[in-house]
C-alpha positions as CSV (number, residue, x, y, z in Angstrom):
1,X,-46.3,82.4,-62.8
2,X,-48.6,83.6,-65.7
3,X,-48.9,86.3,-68.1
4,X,-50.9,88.7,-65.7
5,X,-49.4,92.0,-64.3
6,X,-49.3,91.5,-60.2
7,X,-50.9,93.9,-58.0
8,X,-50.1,95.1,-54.8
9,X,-53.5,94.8,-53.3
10,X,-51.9,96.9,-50.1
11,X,-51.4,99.7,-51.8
12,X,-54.5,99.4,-54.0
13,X,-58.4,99.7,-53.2
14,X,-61.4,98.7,-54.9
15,X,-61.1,101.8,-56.9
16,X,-58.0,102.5,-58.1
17,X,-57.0,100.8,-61.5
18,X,-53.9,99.1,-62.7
19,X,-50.2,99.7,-60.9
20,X,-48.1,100.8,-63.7
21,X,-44.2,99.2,-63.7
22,X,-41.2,100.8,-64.9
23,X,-39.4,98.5,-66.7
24,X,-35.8,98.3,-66.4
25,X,-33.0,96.4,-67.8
26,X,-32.3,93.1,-67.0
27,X,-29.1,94.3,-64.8
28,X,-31.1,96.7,-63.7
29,X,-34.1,95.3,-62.2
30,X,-35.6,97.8,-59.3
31,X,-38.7,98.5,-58.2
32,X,-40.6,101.7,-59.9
33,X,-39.9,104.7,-57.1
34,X,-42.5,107.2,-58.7
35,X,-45.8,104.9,-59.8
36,X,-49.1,106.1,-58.5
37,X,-52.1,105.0,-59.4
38,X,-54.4,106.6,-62.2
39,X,-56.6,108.9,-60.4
40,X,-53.6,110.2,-58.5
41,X,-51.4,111.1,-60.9
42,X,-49.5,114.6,-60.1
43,X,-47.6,117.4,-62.2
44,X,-44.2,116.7,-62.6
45,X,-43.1,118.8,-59.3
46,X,-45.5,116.5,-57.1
47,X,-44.1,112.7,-57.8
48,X,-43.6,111.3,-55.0
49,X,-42.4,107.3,-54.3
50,X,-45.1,105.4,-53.0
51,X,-44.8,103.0,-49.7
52,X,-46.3,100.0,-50.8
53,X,-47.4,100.7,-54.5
54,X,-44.3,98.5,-56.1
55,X,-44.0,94.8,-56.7
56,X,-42.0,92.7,-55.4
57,X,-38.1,92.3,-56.7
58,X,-38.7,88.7,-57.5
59,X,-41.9,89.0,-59.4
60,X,-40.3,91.9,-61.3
61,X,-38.0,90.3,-62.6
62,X,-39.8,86.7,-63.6
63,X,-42.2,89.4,-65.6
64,X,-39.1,91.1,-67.5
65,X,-37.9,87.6,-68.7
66,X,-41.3,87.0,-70.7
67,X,-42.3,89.6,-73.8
68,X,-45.9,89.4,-73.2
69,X,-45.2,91.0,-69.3
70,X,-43.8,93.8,-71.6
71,X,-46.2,94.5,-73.8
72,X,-48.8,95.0,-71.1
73,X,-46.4,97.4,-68.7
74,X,-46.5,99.2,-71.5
75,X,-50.2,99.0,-72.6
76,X,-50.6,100.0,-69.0
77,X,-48.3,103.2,-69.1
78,X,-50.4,104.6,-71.9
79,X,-53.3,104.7,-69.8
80,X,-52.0,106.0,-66.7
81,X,-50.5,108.8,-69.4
82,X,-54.2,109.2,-71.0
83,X,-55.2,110.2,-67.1
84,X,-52.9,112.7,-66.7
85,X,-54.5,116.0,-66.0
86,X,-52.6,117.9,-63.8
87,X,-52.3,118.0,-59.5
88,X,-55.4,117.6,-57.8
89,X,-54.2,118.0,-54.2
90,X,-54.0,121.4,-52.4
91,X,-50.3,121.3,-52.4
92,X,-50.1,120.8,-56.1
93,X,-52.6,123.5,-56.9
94,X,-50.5,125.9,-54.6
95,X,-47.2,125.2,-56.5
96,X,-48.7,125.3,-60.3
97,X,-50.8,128.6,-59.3
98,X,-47.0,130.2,-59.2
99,X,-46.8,129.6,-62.7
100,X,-48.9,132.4,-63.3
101,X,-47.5,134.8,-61.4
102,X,-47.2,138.5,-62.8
103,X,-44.1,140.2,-61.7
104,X,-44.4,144.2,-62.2
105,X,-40.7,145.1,-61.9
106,X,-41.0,147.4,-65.4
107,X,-44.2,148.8,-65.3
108,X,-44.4,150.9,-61.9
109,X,-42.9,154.3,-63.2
110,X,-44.2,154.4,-66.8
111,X,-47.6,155.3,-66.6
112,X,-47.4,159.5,-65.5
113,X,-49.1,159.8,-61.8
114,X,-49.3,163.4,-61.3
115,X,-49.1,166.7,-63.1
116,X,-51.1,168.3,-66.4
117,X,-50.0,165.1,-68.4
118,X,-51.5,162.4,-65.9
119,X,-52.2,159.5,-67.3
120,X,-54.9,156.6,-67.1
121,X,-53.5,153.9,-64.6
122,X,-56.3,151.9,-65.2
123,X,-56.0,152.2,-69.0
124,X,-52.9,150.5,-68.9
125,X,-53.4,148.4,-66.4
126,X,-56.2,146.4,-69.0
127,X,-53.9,146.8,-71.3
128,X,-51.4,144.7,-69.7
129,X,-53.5,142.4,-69.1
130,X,-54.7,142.1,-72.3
131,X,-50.9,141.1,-73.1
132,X,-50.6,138.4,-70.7
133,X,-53.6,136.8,-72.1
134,X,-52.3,137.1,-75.6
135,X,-49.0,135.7,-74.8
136,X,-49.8,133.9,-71.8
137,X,-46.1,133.9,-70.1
138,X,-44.9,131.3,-67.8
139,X,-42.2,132.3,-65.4
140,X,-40.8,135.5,-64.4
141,X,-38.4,135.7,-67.9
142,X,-41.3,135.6,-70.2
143,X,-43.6,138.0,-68.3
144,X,-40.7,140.2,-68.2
145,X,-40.4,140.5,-72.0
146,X,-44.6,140.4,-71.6
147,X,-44.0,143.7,-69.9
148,X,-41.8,145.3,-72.3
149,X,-44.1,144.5,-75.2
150,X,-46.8,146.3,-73.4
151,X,-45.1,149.5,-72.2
152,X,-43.7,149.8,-76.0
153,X,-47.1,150.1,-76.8
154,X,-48.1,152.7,-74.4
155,X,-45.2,154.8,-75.7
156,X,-46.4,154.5,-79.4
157,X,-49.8,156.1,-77.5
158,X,-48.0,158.6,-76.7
159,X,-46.5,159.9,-80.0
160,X,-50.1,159.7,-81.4
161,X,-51.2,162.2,-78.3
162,X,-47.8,163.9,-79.8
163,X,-49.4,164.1,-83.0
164,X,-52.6,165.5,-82.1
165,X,-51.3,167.9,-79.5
166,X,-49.5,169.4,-82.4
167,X,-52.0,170.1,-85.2
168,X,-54.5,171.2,-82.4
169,X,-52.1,173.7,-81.3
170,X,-51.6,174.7,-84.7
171,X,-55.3,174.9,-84.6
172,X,-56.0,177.2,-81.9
173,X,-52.7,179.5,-83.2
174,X,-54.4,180.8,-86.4
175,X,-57.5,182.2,-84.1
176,X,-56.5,185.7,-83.9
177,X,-58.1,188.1,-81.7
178,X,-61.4,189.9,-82.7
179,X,-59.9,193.7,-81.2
180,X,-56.8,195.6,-81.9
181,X,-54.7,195.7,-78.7
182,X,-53.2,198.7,-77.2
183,X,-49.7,198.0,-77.9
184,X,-51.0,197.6,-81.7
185,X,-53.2,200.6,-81.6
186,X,-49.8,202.9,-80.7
187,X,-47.6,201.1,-83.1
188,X,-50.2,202.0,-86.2
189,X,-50.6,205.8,-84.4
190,X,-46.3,205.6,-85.1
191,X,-46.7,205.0,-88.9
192,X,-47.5,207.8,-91.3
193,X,-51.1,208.7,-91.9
194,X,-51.7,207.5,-94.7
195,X,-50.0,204.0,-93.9
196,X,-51.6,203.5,-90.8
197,X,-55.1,204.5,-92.9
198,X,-54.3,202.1,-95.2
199,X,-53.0,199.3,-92.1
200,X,-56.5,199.9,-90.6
201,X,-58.5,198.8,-93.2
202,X,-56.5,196.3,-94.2
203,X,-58.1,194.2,-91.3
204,X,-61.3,193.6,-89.9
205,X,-60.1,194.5,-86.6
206,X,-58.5,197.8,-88.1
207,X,-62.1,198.2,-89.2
208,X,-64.0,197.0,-86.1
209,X,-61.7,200.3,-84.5
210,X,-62.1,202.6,-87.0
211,X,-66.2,201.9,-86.6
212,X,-65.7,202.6,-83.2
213,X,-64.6,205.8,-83.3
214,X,-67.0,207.0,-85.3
215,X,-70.0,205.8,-83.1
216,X,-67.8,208.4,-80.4
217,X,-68.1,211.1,-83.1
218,X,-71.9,210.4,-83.2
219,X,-72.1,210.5,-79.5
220,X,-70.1,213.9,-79.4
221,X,-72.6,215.3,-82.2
222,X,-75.6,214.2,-80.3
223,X,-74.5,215.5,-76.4
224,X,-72.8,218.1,-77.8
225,X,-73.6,219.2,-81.8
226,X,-70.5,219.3,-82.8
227,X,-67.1,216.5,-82.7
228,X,-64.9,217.0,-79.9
229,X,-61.6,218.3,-81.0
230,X,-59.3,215.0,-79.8
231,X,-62.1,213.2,-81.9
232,X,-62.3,215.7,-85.0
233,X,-58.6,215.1,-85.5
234,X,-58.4,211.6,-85.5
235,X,-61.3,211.7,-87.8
236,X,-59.1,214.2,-90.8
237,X,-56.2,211.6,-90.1
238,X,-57.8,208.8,-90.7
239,X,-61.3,209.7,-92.6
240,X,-61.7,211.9,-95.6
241,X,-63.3,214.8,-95.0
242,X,-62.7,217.7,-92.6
243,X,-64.8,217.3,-89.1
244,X,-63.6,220.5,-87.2
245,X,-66.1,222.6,-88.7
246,X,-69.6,221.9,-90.1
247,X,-73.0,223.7,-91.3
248,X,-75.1,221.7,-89.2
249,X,-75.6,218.9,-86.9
250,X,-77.7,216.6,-89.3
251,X,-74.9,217.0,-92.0
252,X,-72.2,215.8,-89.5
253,X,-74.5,212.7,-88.2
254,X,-75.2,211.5,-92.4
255,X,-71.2,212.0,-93.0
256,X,-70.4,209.9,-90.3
257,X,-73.2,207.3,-91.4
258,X,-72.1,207.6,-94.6
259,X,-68.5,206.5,-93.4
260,X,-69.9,203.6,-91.4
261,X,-72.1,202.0,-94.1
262,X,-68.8,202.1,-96.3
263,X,-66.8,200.4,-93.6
264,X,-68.6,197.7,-92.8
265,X,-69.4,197.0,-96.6
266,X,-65.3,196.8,-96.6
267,X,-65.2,194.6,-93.5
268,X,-67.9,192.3,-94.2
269,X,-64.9,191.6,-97.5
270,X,-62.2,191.6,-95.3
271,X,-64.0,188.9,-93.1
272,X,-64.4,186.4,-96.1
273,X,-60.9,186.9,-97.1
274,X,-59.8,186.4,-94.0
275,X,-62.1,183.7,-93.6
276,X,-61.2,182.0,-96.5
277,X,-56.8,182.3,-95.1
278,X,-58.1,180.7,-92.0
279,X,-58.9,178.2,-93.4
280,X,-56.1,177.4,-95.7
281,X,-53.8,177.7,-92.7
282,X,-55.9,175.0,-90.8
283,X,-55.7,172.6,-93.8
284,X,-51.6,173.3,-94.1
285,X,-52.1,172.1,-90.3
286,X,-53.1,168.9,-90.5
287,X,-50.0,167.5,-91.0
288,X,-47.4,168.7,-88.1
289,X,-44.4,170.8,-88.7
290,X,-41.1,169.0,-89.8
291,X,-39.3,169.6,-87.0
292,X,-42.0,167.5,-85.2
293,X,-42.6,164.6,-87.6
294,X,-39.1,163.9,-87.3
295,X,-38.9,164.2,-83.6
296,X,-41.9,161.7,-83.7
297,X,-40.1,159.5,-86.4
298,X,-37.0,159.1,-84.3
299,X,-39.0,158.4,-80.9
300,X,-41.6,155.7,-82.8
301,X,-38.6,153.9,-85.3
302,X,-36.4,153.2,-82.3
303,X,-39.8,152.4,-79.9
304,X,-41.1,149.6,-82.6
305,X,-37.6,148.1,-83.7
306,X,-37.5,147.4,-79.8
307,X,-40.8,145.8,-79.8
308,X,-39.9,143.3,-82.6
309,X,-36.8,142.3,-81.1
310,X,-38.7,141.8,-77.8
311,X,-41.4,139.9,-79.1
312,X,-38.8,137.6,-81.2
313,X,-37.0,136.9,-78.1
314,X,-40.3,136.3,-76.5
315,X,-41.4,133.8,-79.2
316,X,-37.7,131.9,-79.3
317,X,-38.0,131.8,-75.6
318,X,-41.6,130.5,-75.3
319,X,-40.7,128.1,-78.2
320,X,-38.0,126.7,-76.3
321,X,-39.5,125.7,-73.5
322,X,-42.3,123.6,-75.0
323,X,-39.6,122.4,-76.7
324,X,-37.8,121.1,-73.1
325,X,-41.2,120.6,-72.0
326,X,-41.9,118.2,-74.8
327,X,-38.4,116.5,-74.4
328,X,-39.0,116.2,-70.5
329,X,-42.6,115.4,-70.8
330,X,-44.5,114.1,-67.7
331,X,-44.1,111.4,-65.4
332,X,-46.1,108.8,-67.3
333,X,-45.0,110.1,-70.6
334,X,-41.0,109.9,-69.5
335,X,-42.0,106.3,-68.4
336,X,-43.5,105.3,-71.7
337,X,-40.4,106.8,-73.8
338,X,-38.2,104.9,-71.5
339,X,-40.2,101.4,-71.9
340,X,-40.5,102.1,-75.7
341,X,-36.9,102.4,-76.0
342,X,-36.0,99.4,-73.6
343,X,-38.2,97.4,-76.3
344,X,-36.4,98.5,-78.9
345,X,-33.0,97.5,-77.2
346,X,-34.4,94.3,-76.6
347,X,-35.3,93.2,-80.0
């Protein structure tokens, strides 16, 4: 018998290479129960025994008795391992595609469906997926924590919305309206005279009334040539000057006039002032109230302290399974540790 590793030429055709042997231990000898040939080799959840693929007993073990037989078993292992590139059959392909399966148990009831506050399911959806990329998570323990990662994130989203919903309320708050309102009209008609003269123009929309009422005095002195008496009083409560009785028409028109020129020199100051508040109050706003910064503080600290703790576990988990997947390695690999070590015992 020489030096030459025996094929099984049942077993073999003109194109497959070398039959790899396991090699075993002298009181051990058996035939190899998982050898195919190179351009079959499966994923480790495919190997399956070939019929005829195996030597004989005999053979076997005349090879194991010579060191040479050895050397080339395991010369041969290493290229069977080289042409290891995952399942090529249907089967195979069916059972590895599960590794990539996406299991949505905690993302169904996050994103908001329905109401003023809906939310962008496709949005997250790409996020999400942008996740599983990143991570790339095998099995349904890993795509779990995948998950969680992800719908941390959207919740940070949301406290920035949180953030921006409050200084654009605060915003829209300081926009006061451009007419005195009934209720305040009757309130300032409660105060004094001369407090509620003094309340009217200390506003522009004090003033916007006040002008107002004098373009009705003008319409009562041109209908009628003189200010109607419900008019003429408001005018000696709230205007200087006496409207009930007057030498002439003209001289009531260029009082009034005279009265609106002054006002709206006063509002057009009142406006820049109270331009110039407006302002101020929307630069205080641009950083939310306490009360709100610390209701977002409380919601974000616990929100990222979660992520890091997920995305640790995520990492120790990932990192342990190369680690078993190193340690189990595949078919050809296992066989190649085995024979290396079975060399080792032997010298």
């Amino acid at each position: 018998m020489t030096d030459e590793v025996m094929l099984n030429d049942a077993s073999l055709d003109e194109s497959r290479a070398v039959a790899v042997y396991e090699i075993t231990a002298p009181d051990e000898i058996t035939a190899p129960d998982e050898i195919t040939a190179p351009d079959e080799i499966t994923a480790p959840d495919e190997i399956t025994a070939p019929d005829e693929s195996t030597a004989p007993a005999e053979s076997t073990a005349h090879y194991e008795n010579t060191e040479g037989t050895s050397q080339k078993k395991m010369a041969a292992n290493r290229r069977n391992a080289q042409l290891s590139t995952g399942p090529k059959s249907p089967e195979g392909k069916k059972i590895v595609a599960g590794n990539a399966r996406k299991h949505g148990l905690l993302e169904r009831n996050l994103v908001i469906a329905s109401g003023d506050g809906t939310e962008d399911q496709n949005e997250f959806d790409s996020l999400m997926a942008e996740m599983r990329d990143c991570y790339k998570p095998v099995g349904i323990a890993e795509d779990l924590l995948v998950q969680e990662l992800a719908n941390s994130t959207w919740r940070s989203a949301r406290a920035l919305r949180c953030e921006r919903g409050e200084l654009t309320l605060g915003s829209t708050i300081s926009n006061e309206k451009t007419r005195l309102s009934e209720a305040e009209i009757s309130r300032i008609q409660q105060q004094p005279h001369r407090e509620a003269a003094e309340t009217l123009r200390g506003s522009s929309r004090g003033l916007t009334y006040l002008l107002e009422r004098i373009e009705e005095a003008k319409d009562d002195v041109a209908t009628f040539g003189s200010v109607r008496p419900e008019n003429s009083r408001w005018l000696t409560l709230y205007l200087e000057g006496y409207w009930e009785d007057s030498s002439s028409k003209r001289a009531l028109l260029a009082a009034l006039e005279k009265h609106t020129q002054e006002l709206n020199r006063l509002k057009l100051e009142i406006e820049e002032r109270e331009l110039q508040q407006r302002n101020a109050k929307l630069d205080s706003d641009a950083i939310p109230s306490r009360e709100t910064l610390d209701r977002i503080h409380r919601y974000e600290t616990a929100n990222v302290r979660h992520r890091y703790k997920v995305e640790a576990r995520l990492e120790r988990l990932q990192a342990q399974r190369k680690e078993n997947e190193k340690a189990m390695g595949h078919p050809a690999a296992m066989m190649k540790a085995r024979a290396s070590d079975f060399t080792k015992q032997s010298q």
